[in-house]
DRENDO-37889 format. One record per residue (C-alpha): x, y, z; residue number from 1; residue in three letters. Coordinates in Angstrom, 3 decimals, decimal comma. Example, Ala and Ser with C-alpha at 12.3 -4.5 7.8 and 13.67 -1.06 7.14 Angstrom:
# DRENDO-37889
+----------+----------+----------+-----+------+
:       px :       py :       pz : seq : type :
+----------+----------+----------+-----+------+
:   12,300 :   -4,500 :    7,800 :   1 :  ALA :
:   13,670 :   -1,060 :    7,140 :   2 :  SER :
+----------+----------+----------+-----+------+
//
This chain:
# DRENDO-37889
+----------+----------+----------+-----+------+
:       px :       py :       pz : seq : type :
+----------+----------+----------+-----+------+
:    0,000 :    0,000 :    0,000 :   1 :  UNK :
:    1,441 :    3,862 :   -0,948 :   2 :  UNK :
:    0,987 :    6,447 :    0,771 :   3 :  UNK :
:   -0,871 :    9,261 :   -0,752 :   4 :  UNK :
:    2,266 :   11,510 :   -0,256 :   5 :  UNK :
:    4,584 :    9,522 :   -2,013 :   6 :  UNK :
:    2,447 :    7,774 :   -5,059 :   7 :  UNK :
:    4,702 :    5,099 :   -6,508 :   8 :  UNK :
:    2,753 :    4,190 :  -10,210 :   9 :  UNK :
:    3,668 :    1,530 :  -12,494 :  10 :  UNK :
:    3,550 :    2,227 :  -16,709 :  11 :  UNK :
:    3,779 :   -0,705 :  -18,203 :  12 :  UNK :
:    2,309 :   -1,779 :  -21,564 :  13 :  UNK :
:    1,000 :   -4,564 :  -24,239 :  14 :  UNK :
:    3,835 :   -4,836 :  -25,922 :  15 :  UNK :
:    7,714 :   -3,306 :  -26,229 :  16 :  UNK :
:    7,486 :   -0,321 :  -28,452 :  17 :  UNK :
:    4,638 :    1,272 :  -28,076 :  18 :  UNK :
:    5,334 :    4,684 :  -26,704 :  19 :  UNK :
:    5,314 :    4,394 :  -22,754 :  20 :  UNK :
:    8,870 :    5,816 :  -22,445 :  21 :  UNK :
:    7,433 :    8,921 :  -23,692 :  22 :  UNK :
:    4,342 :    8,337 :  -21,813 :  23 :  UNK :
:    6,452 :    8,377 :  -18,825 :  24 :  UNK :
:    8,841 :   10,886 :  -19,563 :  25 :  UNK :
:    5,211 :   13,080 :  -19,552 :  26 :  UNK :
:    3,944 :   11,821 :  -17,043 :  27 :  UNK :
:    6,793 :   12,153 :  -14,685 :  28 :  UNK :
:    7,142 :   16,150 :  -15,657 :  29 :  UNK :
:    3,533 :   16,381 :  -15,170 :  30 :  UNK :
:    3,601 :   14,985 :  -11,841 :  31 :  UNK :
:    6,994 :   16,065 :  -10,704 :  32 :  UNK :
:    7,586 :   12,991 :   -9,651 :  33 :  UNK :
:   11,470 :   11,000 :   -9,826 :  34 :  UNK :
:   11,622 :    7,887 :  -12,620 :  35 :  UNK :
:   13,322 :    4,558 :  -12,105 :  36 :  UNK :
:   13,936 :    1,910 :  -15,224 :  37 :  UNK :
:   14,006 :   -1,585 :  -12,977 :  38 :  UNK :
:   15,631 :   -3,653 :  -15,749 :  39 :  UNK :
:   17,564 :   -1,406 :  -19,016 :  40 :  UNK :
:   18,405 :   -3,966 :  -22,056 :  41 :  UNK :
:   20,243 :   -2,267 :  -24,329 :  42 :  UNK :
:   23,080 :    0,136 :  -23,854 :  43 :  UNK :
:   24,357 :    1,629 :  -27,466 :  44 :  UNK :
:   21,767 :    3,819 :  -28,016 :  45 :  UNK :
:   19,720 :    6,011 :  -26,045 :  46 :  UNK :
:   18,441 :    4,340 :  -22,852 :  47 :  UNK :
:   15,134 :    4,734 :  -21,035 :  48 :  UNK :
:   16,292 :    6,747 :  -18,477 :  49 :  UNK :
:   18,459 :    9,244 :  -20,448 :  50 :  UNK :
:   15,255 :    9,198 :  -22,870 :  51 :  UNK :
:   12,853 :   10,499 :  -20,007 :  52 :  UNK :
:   15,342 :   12,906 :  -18,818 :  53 :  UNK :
:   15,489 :   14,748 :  -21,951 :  54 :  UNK :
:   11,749 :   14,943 :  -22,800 :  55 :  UNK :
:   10,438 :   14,982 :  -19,049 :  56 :  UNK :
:   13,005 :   17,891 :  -18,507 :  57 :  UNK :
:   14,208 :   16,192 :  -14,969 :  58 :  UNK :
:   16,782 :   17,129 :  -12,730 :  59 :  UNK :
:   19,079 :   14,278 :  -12,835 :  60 :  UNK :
:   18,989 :   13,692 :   -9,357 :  61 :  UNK :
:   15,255 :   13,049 :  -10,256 :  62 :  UNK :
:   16,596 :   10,108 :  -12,506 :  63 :  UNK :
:   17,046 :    6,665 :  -10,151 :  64 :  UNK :
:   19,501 :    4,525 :  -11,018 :  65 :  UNK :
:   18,530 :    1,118 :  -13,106 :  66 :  UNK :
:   18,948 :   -2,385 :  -10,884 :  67 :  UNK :
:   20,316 :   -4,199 :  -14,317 :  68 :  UNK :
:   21,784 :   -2,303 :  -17,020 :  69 :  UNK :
:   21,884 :   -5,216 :  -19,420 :  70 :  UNK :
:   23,819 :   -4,345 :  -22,752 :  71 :  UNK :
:   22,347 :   -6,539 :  -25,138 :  72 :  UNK :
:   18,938 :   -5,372 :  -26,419 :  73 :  UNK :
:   16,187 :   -8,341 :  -25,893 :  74 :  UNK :
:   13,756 :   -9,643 :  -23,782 :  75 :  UNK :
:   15,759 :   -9,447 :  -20,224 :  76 :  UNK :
:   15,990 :  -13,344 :  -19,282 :  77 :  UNK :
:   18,142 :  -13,620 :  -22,818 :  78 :  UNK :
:   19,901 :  -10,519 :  -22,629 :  79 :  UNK :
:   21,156 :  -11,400 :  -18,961 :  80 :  UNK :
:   22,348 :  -14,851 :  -20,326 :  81 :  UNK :
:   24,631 :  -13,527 :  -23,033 :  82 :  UNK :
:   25,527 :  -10,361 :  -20,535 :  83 :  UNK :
:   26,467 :  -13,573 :  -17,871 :  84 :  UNK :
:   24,125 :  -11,593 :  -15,159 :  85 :  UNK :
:   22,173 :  -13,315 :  -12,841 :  86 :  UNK :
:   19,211 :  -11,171 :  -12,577 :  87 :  UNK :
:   17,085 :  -11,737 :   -9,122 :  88 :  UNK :
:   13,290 :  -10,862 :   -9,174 :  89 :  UNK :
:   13,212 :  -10,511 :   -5,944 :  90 :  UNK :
:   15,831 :   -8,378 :   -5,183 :  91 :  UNK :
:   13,658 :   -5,713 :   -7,264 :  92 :  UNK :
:   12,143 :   -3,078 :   -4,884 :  93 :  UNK :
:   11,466 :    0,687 :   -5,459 :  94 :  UNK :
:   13,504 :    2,746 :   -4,229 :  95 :  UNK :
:   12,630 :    5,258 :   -1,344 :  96 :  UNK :
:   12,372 :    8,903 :   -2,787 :  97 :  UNK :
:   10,871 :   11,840 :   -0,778 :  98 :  UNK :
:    7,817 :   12,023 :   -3,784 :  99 :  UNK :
:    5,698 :   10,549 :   -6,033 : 100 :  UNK :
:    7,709 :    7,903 :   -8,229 : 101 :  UNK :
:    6,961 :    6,810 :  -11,752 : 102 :  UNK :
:    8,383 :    3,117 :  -12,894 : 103 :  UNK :
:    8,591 :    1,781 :  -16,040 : 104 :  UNK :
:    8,501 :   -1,546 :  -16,557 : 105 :  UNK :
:   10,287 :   -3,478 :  -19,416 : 106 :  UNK :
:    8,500 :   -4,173 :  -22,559 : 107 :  UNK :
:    4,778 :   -5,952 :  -22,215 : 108 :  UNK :
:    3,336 :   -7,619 :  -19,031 : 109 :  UNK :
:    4,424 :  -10,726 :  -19,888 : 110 :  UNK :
:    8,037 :  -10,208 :  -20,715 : 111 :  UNK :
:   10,408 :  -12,648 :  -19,138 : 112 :  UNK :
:   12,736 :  -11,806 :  -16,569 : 113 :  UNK :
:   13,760 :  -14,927 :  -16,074 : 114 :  UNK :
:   12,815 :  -18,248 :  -17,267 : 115 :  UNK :
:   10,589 :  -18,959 :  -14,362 : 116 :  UNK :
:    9,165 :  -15,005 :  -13,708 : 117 :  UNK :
:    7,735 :  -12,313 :  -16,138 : 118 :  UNK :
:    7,911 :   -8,802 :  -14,900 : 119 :  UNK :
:    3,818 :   -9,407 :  -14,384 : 120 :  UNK :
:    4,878 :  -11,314 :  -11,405 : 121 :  UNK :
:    6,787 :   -8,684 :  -10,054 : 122 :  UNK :
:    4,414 :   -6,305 :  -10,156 : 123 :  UNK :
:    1,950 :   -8,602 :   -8,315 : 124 :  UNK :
:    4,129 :   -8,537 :   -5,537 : 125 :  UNK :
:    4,679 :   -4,756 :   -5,151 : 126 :  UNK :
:    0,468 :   -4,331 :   -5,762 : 127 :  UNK :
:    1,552 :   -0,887 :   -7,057 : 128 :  UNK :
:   -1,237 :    1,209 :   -8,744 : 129 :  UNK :
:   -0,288 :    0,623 :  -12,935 : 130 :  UNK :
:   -1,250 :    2,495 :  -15,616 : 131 :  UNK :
:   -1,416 :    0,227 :  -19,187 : 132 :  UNK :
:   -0,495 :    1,583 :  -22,250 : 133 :  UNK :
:   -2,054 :    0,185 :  -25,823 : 134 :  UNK :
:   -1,294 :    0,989 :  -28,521 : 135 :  UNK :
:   -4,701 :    1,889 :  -31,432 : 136 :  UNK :
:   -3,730 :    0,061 :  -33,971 : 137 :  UNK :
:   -4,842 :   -3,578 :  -35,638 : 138 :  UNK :
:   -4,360 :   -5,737 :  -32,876 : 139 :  UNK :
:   -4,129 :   -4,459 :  -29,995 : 140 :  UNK :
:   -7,830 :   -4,902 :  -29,160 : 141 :  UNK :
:   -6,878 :   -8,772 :  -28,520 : 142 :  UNK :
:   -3,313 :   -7,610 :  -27,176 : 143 :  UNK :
:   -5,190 :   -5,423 :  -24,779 : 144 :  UNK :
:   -7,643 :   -7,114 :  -23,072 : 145 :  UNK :
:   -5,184 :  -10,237 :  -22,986 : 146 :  UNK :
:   -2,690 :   -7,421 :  -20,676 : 147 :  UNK :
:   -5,776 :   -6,432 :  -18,779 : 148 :  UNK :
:   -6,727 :  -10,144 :  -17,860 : 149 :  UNK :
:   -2,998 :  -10,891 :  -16,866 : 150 :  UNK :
:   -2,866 :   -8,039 :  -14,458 : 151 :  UNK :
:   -6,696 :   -9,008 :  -12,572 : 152 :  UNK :
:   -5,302 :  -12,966 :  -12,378 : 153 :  UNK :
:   -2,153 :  -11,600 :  -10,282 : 154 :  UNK :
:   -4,423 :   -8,873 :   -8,647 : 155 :  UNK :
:   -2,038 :   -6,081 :   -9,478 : 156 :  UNK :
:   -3,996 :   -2,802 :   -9,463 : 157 :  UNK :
:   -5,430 :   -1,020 :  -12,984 : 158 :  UNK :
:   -5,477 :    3,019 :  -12,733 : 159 :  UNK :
:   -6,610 :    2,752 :  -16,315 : 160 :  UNK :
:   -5,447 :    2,586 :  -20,130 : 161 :  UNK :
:   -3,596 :    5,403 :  -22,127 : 162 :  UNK :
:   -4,071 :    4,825 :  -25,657 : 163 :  UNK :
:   -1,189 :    5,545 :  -28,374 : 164 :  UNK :
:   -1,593 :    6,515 :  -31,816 : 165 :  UNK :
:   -4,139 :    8,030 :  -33,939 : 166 :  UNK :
:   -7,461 :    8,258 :  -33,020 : 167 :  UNK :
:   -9,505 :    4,844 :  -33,370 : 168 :  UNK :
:  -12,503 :    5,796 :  -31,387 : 169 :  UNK :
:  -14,604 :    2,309 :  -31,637 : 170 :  UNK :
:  -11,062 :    0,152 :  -31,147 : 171 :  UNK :
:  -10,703 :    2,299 :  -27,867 : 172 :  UNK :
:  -14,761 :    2,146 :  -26,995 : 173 :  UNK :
:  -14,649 :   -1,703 :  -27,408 : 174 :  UNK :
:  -11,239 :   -1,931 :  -24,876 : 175 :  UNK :
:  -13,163 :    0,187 :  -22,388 : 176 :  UNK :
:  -16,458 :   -1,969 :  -22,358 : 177 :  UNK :
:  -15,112 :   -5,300 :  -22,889 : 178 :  UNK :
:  -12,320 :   -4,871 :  -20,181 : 179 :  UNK :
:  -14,279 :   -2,987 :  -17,948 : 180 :  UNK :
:  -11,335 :   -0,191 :  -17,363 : 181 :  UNK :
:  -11,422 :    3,268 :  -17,788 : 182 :  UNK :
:   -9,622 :    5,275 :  -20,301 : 183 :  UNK :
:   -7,022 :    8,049 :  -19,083 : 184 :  UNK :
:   -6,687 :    9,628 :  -22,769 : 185 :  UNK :
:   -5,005 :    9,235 :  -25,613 : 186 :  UNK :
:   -1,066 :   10,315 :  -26,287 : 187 :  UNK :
:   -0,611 :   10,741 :  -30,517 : 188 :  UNK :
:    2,293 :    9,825 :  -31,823 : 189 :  UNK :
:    4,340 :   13,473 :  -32,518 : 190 :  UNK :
:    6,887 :   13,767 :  -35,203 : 191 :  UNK :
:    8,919 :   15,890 :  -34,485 : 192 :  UNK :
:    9,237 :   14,582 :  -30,881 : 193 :  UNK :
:    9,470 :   18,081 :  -28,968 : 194 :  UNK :
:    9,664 :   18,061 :  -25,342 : 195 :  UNK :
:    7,583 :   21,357 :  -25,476 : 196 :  UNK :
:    4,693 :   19,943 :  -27,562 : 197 :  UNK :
:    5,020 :   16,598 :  -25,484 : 198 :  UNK :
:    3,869 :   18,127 :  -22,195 : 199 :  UNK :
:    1,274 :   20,653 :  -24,124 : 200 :  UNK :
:   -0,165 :   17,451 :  -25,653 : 201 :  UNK :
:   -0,375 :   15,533 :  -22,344 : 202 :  UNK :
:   -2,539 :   18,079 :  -20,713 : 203 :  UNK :
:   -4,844 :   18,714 :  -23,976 : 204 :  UNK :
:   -5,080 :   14,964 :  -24,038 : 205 :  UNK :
:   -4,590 :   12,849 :  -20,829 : 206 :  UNK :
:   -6,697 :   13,495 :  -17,628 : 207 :  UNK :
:   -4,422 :   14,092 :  -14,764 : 208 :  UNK :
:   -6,690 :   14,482 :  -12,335 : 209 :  UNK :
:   -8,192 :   11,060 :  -12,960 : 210 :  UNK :
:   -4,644 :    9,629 :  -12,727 : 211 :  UNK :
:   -4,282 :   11,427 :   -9,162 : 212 :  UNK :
:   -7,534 :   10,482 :   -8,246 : 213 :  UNK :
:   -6,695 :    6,978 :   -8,347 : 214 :  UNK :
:   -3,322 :    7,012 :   -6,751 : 215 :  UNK :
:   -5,117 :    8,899 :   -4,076 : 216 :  UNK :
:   -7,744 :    6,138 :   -3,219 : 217 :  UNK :
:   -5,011 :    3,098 :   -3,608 : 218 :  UNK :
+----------+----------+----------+-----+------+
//
């Protein structure tokens, strides 16, 4: 259980790809709140972290350290194989930060950590409030409500969906109704990828104050 004070919120997603890096580099600005990156596969380019820096515009102080930094870019079981890390589920805990805390978790629900734990598992045991992110396009109606049934068999807590992409209003009605969640907005996909038009587009288009809302009453 969090307490109101410090809100600790899990983005996670359907798949790897989809846009909730950006998500949570918004998010994170919006709610001045620090970011941690559990598990980082994939070193040469950009990472997570340095990604949500930049667009969220946060202090670097703001920016927690990753648990595994894991060079090779893949699914985090394989990557800590060829790395020759033994990564620990259980040794995974949130760090302590004086306010609210945004985690991002590493590619979809169901992504293995190990060959015996998905990161779904860990999130069960922290029973931290998570947001879901979909994307709108083909697919992701199945891909979706598959996520949203995963997270309600390990009881881990649903704030809602944010949708990414274009606008696919009955895609994003049927989501709502058939998995019985609420929708938190929709992010589009920007090109050019402007930090400034990033955080006017996340107030235009995701409701804050239902996100707050939610953290308040977990």
């Amino acid at each position: 259980m969090i307490r109101e004070a410090h809100p600790r919120i899990v983005v996670t997603g359907t798949d790897t790809g989809i846009g909730k890096t950006v998500f949570s580099a918004a998010l994170a600005h919006a709610l001045e709140a620090s970011y941690w990156k559990p598990v980082q596969s994939g070193l040469d380019e950009e990472t997570d972290s340095e990604t949500v820096r930049r667009l969220g515009r946060l202090p670097q102080d703001r920016i927690l350290p990753e648990a595994y930094r894991l060079a090779t870019p893949a699914s985090p079981h394989f990557s800590a194989a060829i790395d020759g890390v033994e990564l620990d589920p259980d040794t995974l805990e949130p760090p302590l930060v004086s306010g609210p805390l945004v985690i991002e978790g590493a590619g979809g629900l169901l992504v293995p950590l190990t060959r015996r734990t998905v990161f779904a598992d860990v999130l069960a045991r922290w029973r931290h409030p998570a947001i879901l992110c979909a994307r709108t396009g083909l697919g992701t109606i199945n891909h979706t409500l598959l996520s949203l049934e995963a997270m309600r068999r390990r009881g881990i807590p649903i704030l809602g969906v944010v949708f990414i992409g274009d606008e696919q209003a009955d895609t994003q009605g049927v989501i709502t109704e058939l998995g019985d969640v609420r929708s938190l907005g929709r992010l589009p996909k920007l090109d050019p990828l402007i930090a400034d038009d990033l955080h006017a587009g996340f107030r235009n288009w995701i409701d804050l104050s239902i996100i707050k809302q939610g953290l308040a009453s977990c």
